[in-house]
C-alpha positions in Angstrom: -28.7 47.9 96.8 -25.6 45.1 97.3 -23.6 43.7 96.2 -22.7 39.7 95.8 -19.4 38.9 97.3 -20.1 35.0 96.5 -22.8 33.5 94.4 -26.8 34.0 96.1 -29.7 32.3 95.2 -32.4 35.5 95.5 -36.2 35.0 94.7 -35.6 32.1 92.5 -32.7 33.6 90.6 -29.0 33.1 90.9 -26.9 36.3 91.8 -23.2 35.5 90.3 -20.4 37.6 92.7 -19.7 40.8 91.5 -23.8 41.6 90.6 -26.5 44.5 92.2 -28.9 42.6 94.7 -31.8 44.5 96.2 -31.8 43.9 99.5 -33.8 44.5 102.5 -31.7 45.5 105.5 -32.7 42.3 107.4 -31.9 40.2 104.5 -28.2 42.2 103.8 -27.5 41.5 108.0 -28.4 37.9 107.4 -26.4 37.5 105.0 -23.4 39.5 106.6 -20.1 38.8 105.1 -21.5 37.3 101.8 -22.7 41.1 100.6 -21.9 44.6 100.5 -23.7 47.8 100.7 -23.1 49.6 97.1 -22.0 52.9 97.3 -23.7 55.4 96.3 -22.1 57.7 93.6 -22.3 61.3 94.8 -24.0 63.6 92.8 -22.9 66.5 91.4 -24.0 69.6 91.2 -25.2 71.6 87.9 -23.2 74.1 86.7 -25.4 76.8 85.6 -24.6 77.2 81.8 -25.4 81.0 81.6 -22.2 82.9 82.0 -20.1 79.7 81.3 -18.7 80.7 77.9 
């Protein structure tokens, strides 16, 4: 996922800056500049709830 750093026209359908774009790789290098890869959030881990009273 992306990240629209200017307006894209994607599969018919106008990306405003600031929106998600899925993205292949090929089509994110193409583009360069114009996106950026999304981070990721980081997951975190489950506190077991047994014993956490």
């Amino acid at each position: 996922m992306y990240i629209a750093k200017t307006t894209l026209l994607h599969n018919g359908k106008i990306i405003p800056i600031g929106d998600e774009v899925d993205l292949t790789v090929q089509q994110a290098e193409s583009l360069g500049e114009l996106v950026e890869k999304k981070e990721q959030p980081k997951q975190r881990k489950q506190r077991n709830k047994e014993g956490d009273e």
